[in-house]
C-alpha positions as CSV (number, residue, x, y, z in Angstrom):
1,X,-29.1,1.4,64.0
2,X,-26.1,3.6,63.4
3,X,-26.6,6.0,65.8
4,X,-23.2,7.4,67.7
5,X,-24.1,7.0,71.5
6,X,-21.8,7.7,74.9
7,X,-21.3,6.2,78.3
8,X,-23.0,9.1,80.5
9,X,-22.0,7.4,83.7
10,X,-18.1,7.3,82.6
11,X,-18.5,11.5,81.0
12,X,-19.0,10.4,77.7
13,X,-15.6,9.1,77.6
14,X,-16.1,6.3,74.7
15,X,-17.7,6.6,71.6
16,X,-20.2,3.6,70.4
17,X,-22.2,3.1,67.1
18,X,-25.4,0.8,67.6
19,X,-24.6,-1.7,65.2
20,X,-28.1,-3.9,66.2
21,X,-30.3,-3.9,68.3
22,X,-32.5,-7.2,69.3
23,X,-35.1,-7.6,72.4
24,X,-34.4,-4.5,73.8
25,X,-30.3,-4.8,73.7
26,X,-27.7,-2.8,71.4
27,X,-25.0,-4.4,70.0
28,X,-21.9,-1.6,70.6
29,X,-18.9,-1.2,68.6
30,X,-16.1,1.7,70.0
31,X,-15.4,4.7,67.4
32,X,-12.7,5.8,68.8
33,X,-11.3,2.9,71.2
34,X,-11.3,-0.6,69.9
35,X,-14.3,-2.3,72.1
36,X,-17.6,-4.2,71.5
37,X,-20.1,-4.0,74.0
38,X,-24.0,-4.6,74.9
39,X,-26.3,-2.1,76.7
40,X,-29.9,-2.1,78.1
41,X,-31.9,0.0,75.8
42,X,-33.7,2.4,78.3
Protein backbone atom coordinates (compact mmCIF):
# COMPACT_ATOMS: atom_id res chain seq x y z
CA UNK A 1 0.00 0.00 0.00
CA UNK A 2 1.17 3.40 -0.99
CA UNK A 3 2.27 2.83 -4.10
CA UNK A 4 1.62 5.80 -6.90
CA UNK A 5 -0.10 3.94 -9.93
CA UNK A 6 -1.68 5.38 -13.47
CA UNK A 7 -4.60 4.73 -15.72
CA UNK A 8 -2.62 3.08 -18.83
CA UNK A 9 -5.77 2.85 -20.83
CA UNK A 10 -6.57 6.83 -20.33
CA UNK A 11 -2.15 7.72 -21.03
CA UNK A 12 -1.49 7.87 -17.53
CA UNK A 13 -3.60 10.78 -17.23
CA UNK A 14 -4.47 10.59 -13.30
CA UNK A 15 -2.38 9.89 -10.53
CA UNK A 16 -3.64 7.23 -7.75
CA UNK A 17 -2.05 5.99 -4.40
CA UNK A 18 -3.21 2.49 -3.29
CA UNK A 19 -4.56 3.28 -0.07
CA UNK A 20 -5.79 -0.71 0.58
CA UNK A 21 -6.04 -3.35 -0.95
CA UNK A 22 -8.62 -6.34 0.06
CA UNK A 23 -9.57 -9.64 -2.08
CA UNK A 24 -7.78 -8.71 -4.90
CA UNK A 25 -9.19 -4.93 -5.22
CA UNK A 26 -7.31 -1.47 -4.52
CA UNK A 27 -8.77 1.15 -2.85
CA UNK A 28 -7.62 4.48 -5.10
CA UNK A 29 -7.31 7.97 -4.01
CA UNK A 30 -6.26 10.77 -6.94
CA UNK A 31 -2.85 12.69 -6.30
CA UNK A 32 -3.32 15.15 -8.40
CA UNK A 33 -7.30 15.28 -9.22
CA UNK A 34 -9.66 14.87 -6.34
CA UNK A 35 -11.13 11.22 -7.02
CA UNK A 36 -11.48 7.80 -5.13
CA UNK A 37 -11.76 4.87 -7.14
CA UNK A 38 -11.50 0.81 -7.07
CA UNK A 39 -9.43 -1.26 -9.60
CA UNK A 40 -8.95 -5.10 -10.31
CA UNK A 41 -5.57 -5.97 -9.17
CA UNK A 42 -4.18 -7.80 -12.22
Amino acid sequence: MGDIVARRSYNYDVLFRITNLNNGIADLVGISVRIVADALVV
